[in-house]
C-alpha positions, 0 to 999 in steps of 0.5 A, spaced: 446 537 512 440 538 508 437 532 507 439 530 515 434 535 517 428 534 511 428 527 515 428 529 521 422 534 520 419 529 516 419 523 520 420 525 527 425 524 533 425 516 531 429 518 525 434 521 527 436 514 531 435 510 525 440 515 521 446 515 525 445 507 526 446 507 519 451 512 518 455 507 524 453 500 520 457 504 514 463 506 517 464 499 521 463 496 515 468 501 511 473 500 516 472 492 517 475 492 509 481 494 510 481 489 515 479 484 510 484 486 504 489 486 509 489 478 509 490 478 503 497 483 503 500 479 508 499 472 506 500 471 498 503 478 497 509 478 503 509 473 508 506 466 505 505 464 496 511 467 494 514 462 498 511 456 495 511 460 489 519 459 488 520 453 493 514 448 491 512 451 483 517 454 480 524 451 484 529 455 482 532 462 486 533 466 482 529 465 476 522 465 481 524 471 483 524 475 476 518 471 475 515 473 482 518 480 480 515 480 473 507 478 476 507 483 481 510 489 477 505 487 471 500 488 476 501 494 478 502 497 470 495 495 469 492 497 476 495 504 474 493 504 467 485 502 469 484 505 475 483 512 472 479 510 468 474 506 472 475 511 477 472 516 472 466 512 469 465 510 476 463 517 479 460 518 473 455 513 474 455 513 481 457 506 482 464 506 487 461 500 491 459 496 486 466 497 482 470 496 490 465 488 491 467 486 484 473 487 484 474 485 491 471 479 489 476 477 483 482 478 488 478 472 494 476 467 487 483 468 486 486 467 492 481 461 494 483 459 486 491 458 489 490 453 494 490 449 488 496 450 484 502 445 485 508 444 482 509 446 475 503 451 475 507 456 473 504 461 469 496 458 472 500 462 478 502 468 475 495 469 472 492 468 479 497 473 483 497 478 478 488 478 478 488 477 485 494 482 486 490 487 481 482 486 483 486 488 491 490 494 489 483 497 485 478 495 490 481 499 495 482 505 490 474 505 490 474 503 498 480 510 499 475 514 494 469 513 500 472 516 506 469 523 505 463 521 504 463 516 510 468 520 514 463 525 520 466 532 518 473 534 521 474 526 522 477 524 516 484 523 519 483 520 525 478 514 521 483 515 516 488 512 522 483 508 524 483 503 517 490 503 517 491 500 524 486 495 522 490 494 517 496 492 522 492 488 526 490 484 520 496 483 518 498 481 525 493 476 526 494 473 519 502 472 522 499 468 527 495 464 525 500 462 519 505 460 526 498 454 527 497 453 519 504 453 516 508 448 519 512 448 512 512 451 506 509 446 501 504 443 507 502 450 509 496 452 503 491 452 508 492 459 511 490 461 503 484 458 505 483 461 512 485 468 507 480 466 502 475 466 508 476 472 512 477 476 506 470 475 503 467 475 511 470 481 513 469 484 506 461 482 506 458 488 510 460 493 505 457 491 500 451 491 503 451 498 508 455 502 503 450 504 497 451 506 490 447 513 488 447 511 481 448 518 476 444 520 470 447 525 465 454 523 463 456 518 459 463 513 461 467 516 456 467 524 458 467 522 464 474 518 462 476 524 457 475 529 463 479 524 469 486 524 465 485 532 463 485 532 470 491 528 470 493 533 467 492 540 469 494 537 475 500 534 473 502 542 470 501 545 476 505 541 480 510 542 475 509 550 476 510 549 484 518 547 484 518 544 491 513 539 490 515 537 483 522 535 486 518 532 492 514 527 488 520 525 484 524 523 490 519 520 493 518 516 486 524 513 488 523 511 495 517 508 494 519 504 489 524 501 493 520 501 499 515 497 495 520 492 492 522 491 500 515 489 502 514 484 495 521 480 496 522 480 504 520 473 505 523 471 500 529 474 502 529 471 509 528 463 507 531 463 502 537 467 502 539 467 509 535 460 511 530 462 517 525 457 518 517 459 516 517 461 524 522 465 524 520 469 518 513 470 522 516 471 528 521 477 524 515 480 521 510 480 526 516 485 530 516 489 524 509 490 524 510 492 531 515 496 529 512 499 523 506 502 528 511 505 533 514 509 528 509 512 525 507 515 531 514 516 533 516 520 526 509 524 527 513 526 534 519 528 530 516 532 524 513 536 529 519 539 531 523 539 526 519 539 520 515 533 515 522 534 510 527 534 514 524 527 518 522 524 511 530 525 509 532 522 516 528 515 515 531 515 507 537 515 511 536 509 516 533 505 510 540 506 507 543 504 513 539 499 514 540 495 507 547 497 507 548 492 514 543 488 512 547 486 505 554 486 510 553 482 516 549 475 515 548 473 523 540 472 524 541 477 530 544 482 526 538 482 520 532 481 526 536 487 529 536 491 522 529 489 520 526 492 526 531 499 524 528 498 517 521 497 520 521 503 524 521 507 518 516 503 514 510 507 515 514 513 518 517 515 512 509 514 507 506 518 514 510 523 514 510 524 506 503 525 506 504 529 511 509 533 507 504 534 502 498 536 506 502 542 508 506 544 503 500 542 498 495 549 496 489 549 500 483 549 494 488 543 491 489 538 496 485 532 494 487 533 486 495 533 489 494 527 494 491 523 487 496 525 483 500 523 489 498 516 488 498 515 482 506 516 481 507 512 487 503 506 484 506 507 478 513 507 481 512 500 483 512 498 477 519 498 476 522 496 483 520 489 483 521 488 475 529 490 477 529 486 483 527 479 479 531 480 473 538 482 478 537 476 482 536 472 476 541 474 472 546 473 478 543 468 482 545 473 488 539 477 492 545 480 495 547 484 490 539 485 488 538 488 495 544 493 493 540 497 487 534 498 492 539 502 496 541 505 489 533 508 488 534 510 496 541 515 494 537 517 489 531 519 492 536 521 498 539 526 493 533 530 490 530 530 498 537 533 501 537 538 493 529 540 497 532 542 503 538 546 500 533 549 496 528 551 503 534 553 506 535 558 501 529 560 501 528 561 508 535 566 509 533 570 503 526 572 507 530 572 514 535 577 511 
């Protein structure tokens, strides 16, 4: 506020104008990367390459799945090993946004570098989806870390829901297209390339409206050293407060499987149940669909009965959903469960989050919601990893669906232990 005035007084009546033209070219821009990094998450992580990676380049069910596993899950290790410590020497050095378009630039060379894979390109393929996959999930480390900056004050939340609604129209768009490009699976590389472009065309006005304020003073490596004692003293308290800690630790599980979920669907639905690439798009489109109005709908919910009790509910539903899926084999009866499970797709993250913002110390919120997410990214290490190497040695995805609802009952098991624990608490104070 201060500096918005020393310009005003400075310069007149003019800048005021050219200030909020600029503050509005920086939130577009912001918001049109997470419509440009969306690209990338339907079409090689879910919809599309992992597709092509097991029918065209590797062949064999089960053994593509460990692989596929294997490249996603050692991704993510190296995603939560290094975004601590870039992140640190970036607010160090002041210098988010060059980290955010050098990674993001890694993750669109990657993606353009996959059109060329073909039969055989086994690990050529590994290397360039776990690059793209880590260029992507550490961009967007950078991209998340700008929101109070560009955010108006009192806005966070609702920019916040604006991004993660572009983000579904991206996907959504990016399904459509793949309905005109991908006529099958072997012949459908050209939408890597549409995914490429789009990426880079959408990405691009960030890297030139939101600025860099270089830093001088500390170096990168107190920097890091204060970051993961952060981590922490963070970690500590979060122990302290029993509550949350049981929290976290559930939804470790849940997100661990809910990822995995997302990682293996396509694969899933075309290989194991033997829908045609259209059928798949068709499905995942009603489950985009689905995934926004249950947002909306647990926000709804959790406002009435509170944020524990509806994210209790989605696991229920989840487990559910997975158990019937693993029972019954018609196509109608998996398009019906999949719209169930998409329903709470983004109900139970929303709602989690939710959870956390209330029961979270006001002066701690932001520290708690980074721990948050660092726990839920490494969670997403195993879930993947357990989900190949099953099927792999089973050769029945089936049966490797079945250990997904195993993480769901665990992360059901420590969230019904919560609301036990809050029920007592609650008599004691009534009585």
């Amino acid at each position: 506020m201060k500096n918005f005035s020393n310009t005003l007084g400075a310069r007149g009546p003019d800048s005021l104008t050219g200030h909020t033209a600029k503050n509005t070219a920086r939130t577009v821009s912001w918001l049109l990367y997470d419509f440009a990094s969306a690209w990338f998450s339907m079409v090689v992580l879910t919809a599309y390459f992992i597709l092509y990676f097991k029918q065209v380049i590797v062949g064999s069910k089960g053994y593509s799945d460990f692989l596929w596993g294997l490249t996603d899950s050692s991704a993510m290790a190296v995603s939560v090993l290094l975004a601590p410590v870039l992140g640190a020497i970036a607010d160090a050095q002041g210098r988010k946004k060059s980290f955010m378009a050098a990674f993001a630039c890694l993750s669109i060379a990657s993606v353009f570098a996959l059109y060329f894979t073909g039969p055989g390109d086994k690990l050529w393929a590994m290397f360039l989806v776990g690059t793209g996959y880590v260029g992507y999930a550490l961009s967007m480390t950078f991209y998340n870390a700008f929101l109070p900056e560009i955010a108006p004050a009192g806005c966070v939340e609702k920019l916040s829901g604006f991004a993660w609604a572009l983000g579904y129209i991206a996907g959504f768009t990016a399904l459509v297209s793949m309905i005109f490009l991908v006529p099958n699976v072997a012949g459908g590389k050209a939408i890597l390339l549409l995914t490429g472009a789009a990426y880079a065309i959408f990405a691009l006005p960030s890297f030139f409206f939101i600025k860099d304020t270089p830093k001088e003073g500390r170096k990168g490596g107190t920097a890091i050293q204060e970051g993961f004692a952060r981590l922490g003293a963070t970690f500590k308290e979060i122990r302290s407060l029993r509550h949350i800690f049981i929290f976290l630790v559930g939804y470790f599980f849940v997100a661990d499987a809910i990822t995995t979920v997302i990682v293996f669907f396509s694969s899933y639905t075309v290989y194991t149940l033997r829908f045609t690439v259209t059928q798949n798009v068709i499905l995942l489109m009603l489950i985009q669909l689905s995934a926004a109005a249950g947002a909306v709908a647990s926000g709804l919910v959790a406002k009435r009965i509170g944020a524990l009790k509806t994210i209790f509910i989605t696991i229920v539903i989840w487990i559910l959903a997975l158990l019937g899926i693993i029972v019954f084999q018609t196509i109608h009866a998996f398009y019906a469960l999949s719209v169930c499970a998409g329903s709470v797709l983004g109900g139970t993250q929303a709602t989690a989050r939710a959870y956390m913002a209330i029961e979270a110390p006001a002066e701690k919120k932001a520290e708690f919601f980074g721990f948050m997410t660092f726990s839920t990214r490494a969670a997403a290490i195993f879930g993947p990893l357990l989900y190949g190497t099953i099927s792999d040695l089973t050769n029945n995805p089936r049966i490797s669906v079945l250990s997904l609802e195993g993480l769901f009952i665990l992360g059901l098991c420590f969230m019904f232990a919560l609301l036990r624990s809050e029920a007592r608490r609650v008599s004691a104070a009534q009585s």
